[in-house]
PLY file of the C-alpha trace (Angstrom):
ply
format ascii 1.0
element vertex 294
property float x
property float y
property float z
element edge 293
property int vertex1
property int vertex2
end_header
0.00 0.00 0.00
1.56 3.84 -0.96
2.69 5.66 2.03
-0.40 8.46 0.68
2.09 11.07 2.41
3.08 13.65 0.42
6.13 15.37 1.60
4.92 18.92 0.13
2.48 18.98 2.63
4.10 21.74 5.14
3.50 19.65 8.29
5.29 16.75 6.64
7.94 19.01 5.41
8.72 20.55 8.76
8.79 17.02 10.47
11.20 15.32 7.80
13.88 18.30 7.62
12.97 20.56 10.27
14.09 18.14 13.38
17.39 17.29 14.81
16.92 13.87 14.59
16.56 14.20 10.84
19.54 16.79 10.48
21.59 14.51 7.40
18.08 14.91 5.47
18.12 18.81 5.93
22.19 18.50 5.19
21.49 16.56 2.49
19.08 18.87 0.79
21.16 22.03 0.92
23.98 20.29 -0.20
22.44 19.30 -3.24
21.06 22.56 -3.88
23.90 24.76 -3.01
26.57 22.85 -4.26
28.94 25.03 -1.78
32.95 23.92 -1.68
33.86 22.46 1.13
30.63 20.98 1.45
28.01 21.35 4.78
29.00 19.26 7.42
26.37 20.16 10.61
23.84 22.50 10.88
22.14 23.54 14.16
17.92 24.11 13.53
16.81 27.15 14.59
13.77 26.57 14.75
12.99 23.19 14.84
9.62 21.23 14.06
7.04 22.36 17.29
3.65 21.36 17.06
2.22 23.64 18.71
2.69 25.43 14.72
0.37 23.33 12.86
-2.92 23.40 15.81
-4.91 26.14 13.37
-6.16 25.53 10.12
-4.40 28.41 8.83
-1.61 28.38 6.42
1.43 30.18 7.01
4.88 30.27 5.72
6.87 27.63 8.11
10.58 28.02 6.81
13.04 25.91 8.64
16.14 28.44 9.68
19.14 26.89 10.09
23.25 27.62 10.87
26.52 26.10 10.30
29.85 25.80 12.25
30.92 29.11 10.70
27.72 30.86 11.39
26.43 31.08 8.02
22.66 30.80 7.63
20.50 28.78 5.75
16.44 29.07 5.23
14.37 26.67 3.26
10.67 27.49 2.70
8.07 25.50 1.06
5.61 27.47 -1.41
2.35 25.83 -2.16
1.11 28.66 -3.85
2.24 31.19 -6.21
0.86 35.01 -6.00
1.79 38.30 -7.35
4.96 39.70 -5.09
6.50 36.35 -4.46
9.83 36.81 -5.76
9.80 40.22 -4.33
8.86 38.87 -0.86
11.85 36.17 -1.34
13.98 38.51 -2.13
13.14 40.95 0.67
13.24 37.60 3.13
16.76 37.06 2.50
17.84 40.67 2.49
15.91 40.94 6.26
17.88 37.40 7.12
21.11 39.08 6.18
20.85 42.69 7.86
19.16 40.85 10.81
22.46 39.61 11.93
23.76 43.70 13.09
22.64 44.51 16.15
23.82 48.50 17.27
27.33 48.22 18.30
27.72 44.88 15.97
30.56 45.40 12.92
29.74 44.74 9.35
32.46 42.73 9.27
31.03 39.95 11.56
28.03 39.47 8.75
28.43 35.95 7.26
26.68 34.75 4.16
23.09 34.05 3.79
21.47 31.19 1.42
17.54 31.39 1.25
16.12 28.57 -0.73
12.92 28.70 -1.74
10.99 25.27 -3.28
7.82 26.25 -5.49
4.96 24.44 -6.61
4.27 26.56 -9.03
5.99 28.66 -11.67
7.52 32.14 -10.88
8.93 32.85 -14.68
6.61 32.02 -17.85
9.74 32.09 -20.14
12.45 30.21 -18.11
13.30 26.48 -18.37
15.44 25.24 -15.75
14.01 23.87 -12.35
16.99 25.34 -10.37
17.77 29.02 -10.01
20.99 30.56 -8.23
21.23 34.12 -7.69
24.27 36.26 -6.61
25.05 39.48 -6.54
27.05 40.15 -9.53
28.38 42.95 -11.62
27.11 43.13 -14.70
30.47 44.51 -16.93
33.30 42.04 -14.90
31.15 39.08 -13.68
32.90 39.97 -10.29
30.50 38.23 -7.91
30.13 39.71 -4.38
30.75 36.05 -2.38
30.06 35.45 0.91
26.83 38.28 1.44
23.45 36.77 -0.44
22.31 33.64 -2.52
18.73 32.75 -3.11
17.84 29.89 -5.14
14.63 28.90 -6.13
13.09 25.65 -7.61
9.99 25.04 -10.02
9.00 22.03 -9.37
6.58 21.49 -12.27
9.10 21.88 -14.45
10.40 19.04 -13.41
10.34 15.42 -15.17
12.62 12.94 -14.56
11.25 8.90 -14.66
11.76 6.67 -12.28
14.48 5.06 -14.71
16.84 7.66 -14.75
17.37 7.61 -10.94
20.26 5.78 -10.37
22.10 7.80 -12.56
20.89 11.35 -11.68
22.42 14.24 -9.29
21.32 14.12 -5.49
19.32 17.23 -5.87
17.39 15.44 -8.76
16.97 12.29 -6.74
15.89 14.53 -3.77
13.17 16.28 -5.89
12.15 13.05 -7.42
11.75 12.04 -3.89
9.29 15.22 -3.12
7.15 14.61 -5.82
6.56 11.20 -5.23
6.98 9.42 -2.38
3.90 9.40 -1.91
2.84 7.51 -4.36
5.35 4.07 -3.45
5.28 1.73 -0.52
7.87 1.63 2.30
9.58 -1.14 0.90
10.19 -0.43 -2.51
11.08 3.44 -1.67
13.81 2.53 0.84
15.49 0.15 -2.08
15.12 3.51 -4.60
16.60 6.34 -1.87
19.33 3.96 -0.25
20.94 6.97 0.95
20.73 7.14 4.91
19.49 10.73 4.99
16.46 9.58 2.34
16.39 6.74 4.76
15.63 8.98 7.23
13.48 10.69 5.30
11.08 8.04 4.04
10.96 6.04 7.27
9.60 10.20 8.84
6.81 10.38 6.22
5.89 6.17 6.88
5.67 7.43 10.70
2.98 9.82 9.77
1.05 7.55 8.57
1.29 5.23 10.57
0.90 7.67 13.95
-2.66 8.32 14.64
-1.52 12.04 15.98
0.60 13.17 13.40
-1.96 11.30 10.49
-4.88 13.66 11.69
-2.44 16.93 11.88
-1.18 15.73 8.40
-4.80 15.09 6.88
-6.08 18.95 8.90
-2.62 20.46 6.57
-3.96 19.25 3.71
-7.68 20.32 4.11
-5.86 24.15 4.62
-4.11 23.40 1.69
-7.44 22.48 -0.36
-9.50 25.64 1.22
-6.57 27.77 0.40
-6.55 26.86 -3.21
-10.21 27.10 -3.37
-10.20 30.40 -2.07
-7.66 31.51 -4.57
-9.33 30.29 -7.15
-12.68 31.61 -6.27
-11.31 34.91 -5.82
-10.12 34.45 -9.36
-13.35 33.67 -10.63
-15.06 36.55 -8.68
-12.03 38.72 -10.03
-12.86 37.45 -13.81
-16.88 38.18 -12.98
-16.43 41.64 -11.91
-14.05 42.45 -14.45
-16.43 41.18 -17.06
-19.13 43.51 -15.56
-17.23 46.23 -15.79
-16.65 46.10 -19.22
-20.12 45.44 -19.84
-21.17 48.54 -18.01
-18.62 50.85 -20.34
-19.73 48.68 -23.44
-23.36 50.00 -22.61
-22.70 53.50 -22.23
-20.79 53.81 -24.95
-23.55 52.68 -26.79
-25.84 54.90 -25.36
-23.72 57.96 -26.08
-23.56 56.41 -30.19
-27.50 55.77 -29.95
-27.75 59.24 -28.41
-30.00 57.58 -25.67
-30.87 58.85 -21.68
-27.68 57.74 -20.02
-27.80 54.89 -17.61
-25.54 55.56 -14.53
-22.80 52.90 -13.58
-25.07 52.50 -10.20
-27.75 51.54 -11.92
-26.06 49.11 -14.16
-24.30 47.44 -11.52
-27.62 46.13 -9.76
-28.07 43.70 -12.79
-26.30 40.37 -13.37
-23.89 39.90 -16.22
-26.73 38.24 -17.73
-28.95 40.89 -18.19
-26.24 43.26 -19.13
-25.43 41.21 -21.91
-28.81 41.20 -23.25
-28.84 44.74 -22.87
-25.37 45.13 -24.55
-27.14 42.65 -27.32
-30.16 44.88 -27.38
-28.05 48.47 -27.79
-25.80 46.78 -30.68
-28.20 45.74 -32.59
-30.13 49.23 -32.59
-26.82 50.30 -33.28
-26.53 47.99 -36.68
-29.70 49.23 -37.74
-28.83 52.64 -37.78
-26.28 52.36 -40.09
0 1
1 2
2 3
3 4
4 5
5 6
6 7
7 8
8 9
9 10
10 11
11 12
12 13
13 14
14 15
15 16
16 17
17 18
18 19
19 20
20 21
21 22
22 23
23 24
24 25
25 26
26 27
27 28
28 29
29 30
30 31
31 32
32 33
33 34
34 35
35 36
36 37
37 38
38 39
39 40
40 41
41 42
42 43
43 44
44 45
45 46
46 47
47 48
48 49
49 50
50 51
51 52
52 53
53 54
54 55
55 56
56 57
57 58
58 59
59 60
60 61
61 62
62 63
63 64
64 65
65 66
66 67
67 68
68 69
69 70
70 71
71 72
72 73
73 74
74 75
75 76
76 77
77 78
78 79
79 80
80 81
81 82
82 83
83 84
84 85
85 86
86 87
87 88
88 89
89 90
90 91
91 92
92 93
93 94
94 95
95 96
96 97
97 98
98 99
99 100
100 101
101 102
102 103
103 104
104 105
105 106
106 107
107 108
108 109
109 110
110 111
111 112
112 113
113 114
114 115
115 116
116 117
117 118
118 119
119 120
120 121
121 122
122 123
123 124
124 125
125 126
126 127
127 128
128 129
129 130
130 131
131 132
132 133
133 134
134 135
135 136
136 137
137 138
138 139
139 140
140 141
141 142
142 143
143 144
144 145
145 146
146 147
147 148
148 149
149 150
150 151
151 152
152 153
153 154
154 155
155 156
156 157
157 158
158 159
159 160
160 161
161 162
162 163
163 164
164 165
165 166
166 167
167 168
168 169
169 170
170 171
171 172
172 173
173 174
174 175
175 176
176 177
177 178
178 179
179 180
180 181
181 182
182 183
183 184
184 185
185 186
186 187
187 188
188 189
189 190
190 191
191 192
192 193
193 194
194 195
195 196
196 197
197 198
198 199
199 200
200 201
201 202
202 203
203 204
204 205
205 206
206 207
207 208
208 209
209 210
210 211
211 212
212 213
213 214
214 215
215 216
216 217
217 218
218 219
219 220
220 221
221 222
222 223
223 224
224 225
225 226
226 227
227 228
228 229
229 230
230 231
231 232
232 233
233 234
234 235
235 236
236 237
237 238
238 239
239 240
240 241
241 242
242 243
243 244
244 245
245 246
246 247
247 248
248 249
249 250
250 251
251 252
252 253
253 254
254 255
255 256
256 257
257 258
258 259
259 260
260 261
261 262
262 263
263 264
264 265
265 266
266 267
267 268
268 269
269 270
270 271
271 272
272 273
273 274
274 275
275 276
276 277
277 278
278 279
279 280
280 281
281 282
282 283
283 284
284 285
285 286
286 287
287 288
288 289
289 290
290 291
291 292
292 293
């Protein structure tokens, strides 16, 4: 039987990289995304899975903050859903992580780097093609890149597609992503024997705990019902967005016609107490008074 956890889900997330028990998965993970020379060795959590996080049914953005032996920092977010200001917000989330470190008498020179990851359901750019995104600061004449301030590094993951069969020879950050996308969907069994890796270990025996623990199954099952509302709240905003926007236009198509037909004018007040219906019918009616005219 699948595992039927999906690690997306921001409870499950939190659980499988945010603890100390499950540090090598977290290690693992930003090593494969970062690529950094020498590579990370230990982190310390920040601020580490708590449950007392996930008791509403509200969503909220549950990064998992972390630090190495030289102090740098590290922050990986989950993002379910893509809105207008996201990149900005990312952007403005790493620069706060960075300046955050100064306190009044602090020096600049005791700032150490920054690496905010952020892992996207969604797309953020139309026109790109790659899954995985590194930015730097960089001059734009010399290349000279401004190391050891601010990297943020996104991934799309619906532009990703690798099968099953080209595991065993892809890159770690490929087989972790594989891994996000669907554990869910194998048994315990034959996922251990895909990820033999001890921090995917780790990693697939979390999410096979969740379902298996009667506590963490309902939390798990509540994220996921916030997850749902959410996106049906976004996209009935949508549609109400679409509706009014189509009323509108309706409402200028009819005056203007009025003005051409030379008729009483109709104020947008009163227009606005009729459904799109009847202002098409009206918009109908107008245009083809119009046509006869001519």
């Amino acid at each position: 039987m699948p595992i039927g956890i999906k690690p997306l889900n921001d409870f499950a997330f939190k659980k499988t990289f945010g603890t100390v028990e499950n540090k090598p998965a977290l290690i693992s993970l930003l090593n494969a995304i970062l690529n950094l020379e020498p590579p990370i060795v230990d982190v310390t959590i920040e601020n580490p899975y708590n449950h007392q996080d996930f008791l509403d049914d509200k969503l909220s953005i549950l990064d998992i903050k972390a630090i190495d032996e030289s102090q740098a920092v590290y922050s990986v977010e989950m993002q379910l859903t893509i809105h207008d200001g996201l990149v900005q917000r990312i952007v403005f989330y790493g620069c706060e992580l960075y300046a955050d470190q100064l306190r009044c008498s602090d020096d600049y020179t005791e700032l150490v780097p920054v690496y905010s990851i952020c892992i996207a359901n969604g797309i953020l750019w139309k026109d790109a093609k790659n899954v995985h995104h590194a930015f730097q600061l960089t001059d734009k004449a010399s290349g000279r890149v401004l190391d050891e301030t601010i990297q943020i590094h996104t991934i799309e993951l619906p532009r990703y597609n690798l099968a099953e069969a080209d595991l065993t020879t892809a890159s770690t950050l490929d087989r972790w992503l594989y891994w996000l996308l669907h554990a869910h969907e194998y048994e315990p069994a034959t996922l251990l024997k895909l990820f033999p890796e001890t921090a995917m270990q780790l990693a697939t025996q979390t999410i096979t705990r969740i379902a298996e623990m009667t506590e963490d199954k309902t939390m798990y099952d509540a994220r996921e019902k916030a997850i749902r509302d959410h996106q049906w709240a976004l996209n009935a905003a949508h549609r109400e967005g679409k509706l009014e926007g189509k009323i509108e236009g309706e409402i200028k198509v009819i005056c203007t016609l009025e003005v051409i037909l030379g008729l009483p004018l109709s104020t947008e007040t009163e227009l606005a107490k009729q459904n799109l219906e009847e202002l098409q019918k009206l918009t109908a009616l107008l245009q083809e008074k119009a046509r006869n005219r001519v």
